[in-house]
C-alpha positions as CSV (number, residue, x, y, z in Angstrom):
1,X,0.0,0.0,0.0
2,X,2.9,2.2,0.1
3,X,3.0,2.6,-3.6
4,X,-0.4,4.1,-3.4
5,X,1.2,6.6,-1.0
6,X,4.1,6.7,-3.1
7,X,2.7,7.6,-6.2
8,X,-0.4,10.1,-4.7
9,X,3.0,11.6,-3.2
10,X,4.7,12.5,-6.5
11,X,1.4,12.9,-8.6
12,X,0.5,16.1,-6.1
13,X,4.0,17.2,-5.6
14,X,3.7,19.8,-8.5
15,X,0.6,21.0,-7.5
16,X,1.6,22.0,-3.7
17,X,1.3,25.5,-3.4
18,X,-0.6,26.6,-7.0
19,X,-2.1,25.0,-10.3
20,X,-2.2,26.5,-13.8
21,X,-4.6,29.0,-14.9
22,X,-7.4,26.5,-17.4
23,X,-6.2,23.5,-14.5
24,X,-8.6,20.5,-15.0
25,X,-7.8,17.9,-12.5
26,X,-10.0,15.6,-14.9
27,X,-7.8,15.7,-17.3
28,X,-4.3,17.0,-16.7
29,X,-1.6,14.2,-16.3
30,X,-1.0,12.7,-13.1
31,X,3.0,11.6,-13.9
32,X,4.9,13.8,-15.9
33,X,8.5,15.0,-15.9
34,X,7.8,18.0,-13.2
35,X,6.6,15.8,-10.8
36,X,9.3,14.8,-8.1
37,X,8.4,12.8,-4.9
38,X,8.6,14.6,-1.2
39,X,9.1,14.3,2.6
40,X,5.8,12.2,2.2
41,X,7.3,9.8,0.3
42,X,11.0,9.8,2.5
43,X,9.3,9.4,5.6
44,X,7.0,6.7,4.2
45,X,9.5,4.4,3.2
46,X,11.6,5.2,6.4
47,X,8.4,3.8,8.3
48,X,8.7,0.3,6.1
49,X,12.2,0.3,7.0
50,X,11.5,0.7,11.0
51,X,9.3,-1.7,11.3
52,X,11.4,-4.7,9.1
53,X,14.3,-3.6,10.7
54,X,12.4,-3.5,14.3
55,X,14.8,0.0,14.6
56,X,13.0,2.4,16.7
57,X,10.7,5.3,14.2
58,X,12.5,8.0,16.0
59,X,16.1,6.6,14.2
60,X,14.7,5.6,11.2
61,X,13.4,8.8,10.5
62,X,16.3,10.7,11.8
63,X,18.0,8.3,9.1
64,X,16.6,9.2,6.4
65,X,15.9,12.3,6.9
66,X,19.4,13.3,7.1
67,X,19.9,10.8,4.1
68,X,17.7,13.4,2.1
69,X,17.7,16.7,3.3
70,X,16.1,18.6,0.6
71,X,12.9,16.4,0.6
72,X,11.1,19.5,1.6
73,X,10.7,18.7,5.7
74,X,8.6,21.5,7.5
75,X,10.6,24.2,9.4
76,X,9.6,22.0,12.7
77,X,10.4,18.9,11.5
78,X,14.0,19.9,9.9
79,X,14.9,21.5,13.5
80,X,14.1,17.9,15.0
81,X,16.5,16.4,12.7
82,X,19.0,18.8,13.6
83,X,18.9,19.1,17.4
84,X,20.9,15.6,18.9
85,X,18.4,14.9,21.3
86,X,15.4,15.1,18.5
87,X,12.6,15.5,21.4
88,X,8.9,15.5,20.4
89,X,7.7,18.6,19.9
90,X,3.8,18.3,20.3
91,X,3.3,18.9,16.3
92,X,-0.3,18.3,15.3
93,X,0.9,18.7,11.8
94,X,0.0,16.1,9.3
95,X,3.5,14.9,8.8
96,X,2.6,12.1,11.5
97,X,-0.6,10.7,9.0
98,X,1.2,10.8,5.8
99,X,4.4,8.7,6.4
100,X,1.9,5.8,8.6
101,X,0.6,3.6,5.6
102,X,2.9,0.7,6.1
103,X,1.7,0.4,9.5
104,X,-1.6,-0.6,8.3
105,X,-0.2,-2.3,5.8
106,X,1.5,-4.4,8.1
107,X,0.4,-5.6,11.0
108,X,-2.5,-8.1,12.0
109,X,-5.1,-7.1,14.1
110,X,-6.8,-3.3,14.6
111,X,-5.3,-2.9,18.4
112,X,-1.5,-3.5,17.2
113,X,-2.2,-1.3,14.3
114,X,-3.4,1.6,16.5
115,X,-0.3,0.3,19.0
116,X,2.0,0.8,16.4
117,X,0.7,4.1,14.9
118,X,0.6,6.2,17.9
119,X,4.4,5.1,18.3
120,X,5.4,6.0,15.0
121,X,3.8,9.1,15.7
122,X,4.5,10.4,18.7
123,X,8.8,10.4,18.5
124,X,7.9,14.2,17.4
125,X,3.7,14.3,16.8
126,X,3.1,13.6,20.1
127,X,0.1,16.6,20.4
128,X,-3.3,14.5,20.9
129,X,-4.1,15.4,17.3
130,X,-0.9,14.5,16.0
131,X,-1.0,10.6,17.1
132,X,-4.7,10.6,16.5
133,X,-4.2,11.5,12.8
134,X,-1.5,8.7,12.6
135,X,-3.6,6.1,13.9
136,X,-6.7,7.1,12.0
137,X,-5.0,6.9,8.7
138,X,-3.3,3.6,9.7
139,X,-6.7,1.9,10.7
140,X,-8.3,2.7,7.0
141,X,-5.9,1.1,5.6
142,X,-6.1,-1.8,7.6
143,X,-9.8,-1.7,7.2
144,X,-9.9,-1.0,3.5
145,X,-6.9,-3.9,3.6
146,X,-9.2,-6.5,5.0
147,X,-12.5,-6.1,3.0
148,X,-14.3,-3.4,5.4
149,X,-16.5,-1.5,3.6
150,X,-16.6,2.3,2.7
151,X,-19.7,2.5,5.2
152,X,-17.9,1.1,7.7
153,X,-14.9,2.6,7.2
154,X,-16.5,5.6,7.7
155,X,-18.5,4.8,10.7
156,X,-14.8,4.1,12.1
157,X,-13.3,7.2,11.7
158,X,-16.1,9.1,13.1
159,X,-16.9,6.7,16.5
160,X,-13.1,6.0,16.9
161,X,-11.8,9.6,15.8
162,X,-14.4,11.9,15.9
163,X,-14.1,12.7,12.1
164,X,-16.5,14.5,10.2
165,X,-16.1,12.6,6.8
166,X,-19.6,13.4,5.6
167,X,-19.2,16.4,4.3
168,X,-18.9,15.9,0.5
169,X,-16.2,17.3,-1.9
170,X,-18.6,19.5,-3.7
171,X,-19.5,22.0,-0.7
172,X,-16.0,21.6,0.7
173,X,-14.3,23.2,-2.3
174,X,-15.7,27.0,-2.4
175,X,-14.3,26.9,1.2
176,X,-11.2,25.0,1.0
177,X,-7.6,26.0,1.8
178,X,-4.2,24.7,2.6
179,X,-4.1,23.3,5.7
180,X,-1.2,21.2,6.9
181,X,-2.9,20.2,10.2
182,X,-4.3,16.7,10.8
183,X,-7.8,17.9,11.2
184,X,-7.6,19.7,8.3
185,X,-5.8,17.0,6.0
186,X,-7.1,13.7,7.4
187,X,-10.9,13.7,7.1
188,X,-10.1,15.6,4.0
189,X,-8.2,12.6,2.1
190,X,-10.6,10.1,3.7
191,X,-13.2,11.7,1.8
192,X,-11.5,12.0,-1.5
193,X,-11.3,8.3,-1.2
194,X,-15.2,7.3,-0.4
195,X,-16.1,9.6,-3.3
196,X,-13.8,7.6,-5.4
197,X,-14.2,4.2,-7.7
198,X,-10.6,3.3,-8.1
199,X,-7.2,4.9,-7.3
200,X,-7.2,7.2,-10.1
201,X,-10.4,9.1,-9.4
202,X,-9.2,9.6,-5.8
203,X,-6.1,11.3,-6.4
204,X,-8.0,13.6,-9.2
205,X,-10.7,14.2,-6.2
206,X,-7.5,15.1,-4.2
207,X,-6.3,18.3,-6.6
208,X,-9.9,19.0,-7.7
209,X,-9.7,20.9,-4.3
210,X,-7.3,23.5,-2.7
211,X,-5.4,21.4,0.1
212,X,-1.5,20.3,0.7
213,X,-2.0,18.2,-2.3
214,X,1.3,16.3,-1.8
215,X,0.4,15.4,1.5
216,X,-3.5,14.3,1.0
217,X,-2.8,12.3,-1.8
218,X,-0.5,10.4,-0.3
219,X,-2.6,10.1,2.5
220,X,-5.5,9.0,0.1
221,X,-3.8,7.1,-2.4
222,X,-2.3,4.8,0.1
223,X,-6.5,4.2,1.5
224,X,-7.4,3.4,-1.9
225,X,-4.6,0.8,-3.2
226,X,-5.7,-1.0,0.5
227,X,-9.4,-1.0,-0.9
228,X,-8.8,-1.3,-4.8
229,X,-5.9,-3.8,-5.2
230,X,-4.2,-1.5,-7.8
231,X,-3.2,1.6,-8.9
232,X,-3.8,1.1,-12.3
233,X,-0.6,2.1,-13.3
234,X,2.9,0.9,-13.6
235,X,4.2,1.3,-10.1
236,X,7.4,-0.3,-10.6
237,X,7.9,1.8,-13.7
238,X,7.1,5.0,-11.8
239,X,9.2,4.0,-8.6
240,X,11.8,3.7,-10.9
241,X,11.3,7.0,-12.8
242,X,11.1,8.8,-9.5
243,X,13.2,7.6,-6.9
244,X,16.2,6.6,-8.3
245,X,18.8,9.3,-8.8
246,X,21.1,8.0,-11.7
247,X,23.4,10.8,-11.5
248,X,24.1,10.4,-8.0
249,X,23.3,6.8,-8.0
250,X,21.3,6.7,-5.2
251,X,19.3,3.9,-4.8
252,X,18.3,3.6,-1.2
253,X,15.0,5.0,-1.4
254,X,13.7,2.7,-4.5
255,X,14.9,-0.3,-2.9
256,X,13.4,0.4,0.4
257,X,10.4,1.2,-1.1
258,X,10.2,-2.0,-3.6
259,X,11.7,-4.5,-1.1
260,X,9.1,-7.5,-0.5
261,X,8.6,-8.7,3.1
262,X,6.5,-11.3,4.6
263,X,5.4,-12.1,8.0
């Protein structure tokens, strides 16, 4: 499922902070040669690596983060990776809910899921919002892993989390802004994904609306390869294209990111 988090990473990327004037998000490509993956996709993969390596989340992402420095971290996050003792910092930002997927992904049962997710989490997003954003994000995947349906995904994120996912795409756009919160960004990607029929259509519902693009459809894309199966594109292609640096020959991230595991 982290392909799906992968990709929705690099397909918003270009789309962060503005869009072209005539911008269709029907139409316009989702992989071209402008888009470039992010912090999203970094910390994503150094969550993968964490947990196969049993390595703590705090070092893994202190790892990588100092492995690639110009991802694009937020001005909190890059001061964590500096400063040696790299203390949480009570962030509700959504940097704890985009780099959770594998954690769904993962592990067996619902209670390890949310275990495992408020761990991940809290090593800097340790404000209430920060962890809960982690392990919201980590149980739809799980759920949309294992068969659950949209309905009760949904009924999930509002009992469990307190989530207003409801609220449908079309009257949240005349009022929508970038947000980098988890209130703003999860409920926001969960419902780009119930609105959606395949992976695709749920990253276009992601830049149909003004939001950290980068961030929600990664957040979104990695809900909807748990639920779909598929991307519908060539992920190892793409993975390729994007994460391996040929000049530099730096293949760290890509084979992180395409290494099989099993239980």
């Amino acid at each position: 499922m982290i392909n799906g988090a992968i990709l929705g990473d690099i397909a918003g990327s270009r789309f962060e902070f503005s869009k072209p004037d005539r911008f269709n998000h029907k139409t316009v490509s989702l992989f071209d040669n402008n888009c470039f993956y992010t912090d999203d996709t970094v910390l994503t993969v150094a969550t993968k690596y964490a947990v196969l390596n049993q390595i703590s989340y705090r070092d893994a992402y202190v790892l990588f983060g100092k492995r690639y420095p110009r991802a694009g971290y937020g001005p909190m996050f890059k001061e964590w990776l500096e400063d040696h003792s790299h203390s949480p910092y009570r962030s509700f930002g959504n940097g704890s809910a985009m780099r959770v997927s594998f954690v769904g992904e993962y592990f067996d049962t619902l209670e390890k899921v949310e275990e495992e997710a408020k761990k991940s989490a809290e090593c800097s997003h340790n404000h209430p919002c920060g962890i809960a954003g982690a392990q919201a994000v980590a149980v739809c995947v799980f759920l949309a892993k294992n068969g659950f349906s949209k309905k009760e995904i949904k009924q999930q994120m509002t009992s469990r989390y307190g989530y207003n996912v409801s609220r449908s795409l079309l009257f949240r756009r005349p009022f929508s802004k970038f947000d980098m919160s988890c209130d703003g960004s999860v409920p926001l990607a969960i419902r780009c994904f119930l609105e959606s029929n395949d992976w695709e259509s749920c990253i276009r519902n992601v830049l149909s609306i003004s939001c950290d693009t980068d961030t929600v459809a990664c957040i979104a894309g990695a809900i909807a390869l748990a639920f779909y199966g598929t991307t519908g594109f060539d992920e190892g292609f793409l993975l390729k294209k994007y994460l391996i640096d040929p000049v530099a020959e730096e293949q760290l991230l890509y084979q992180w990111a395409a290494a099989p595991y099993g239980h």
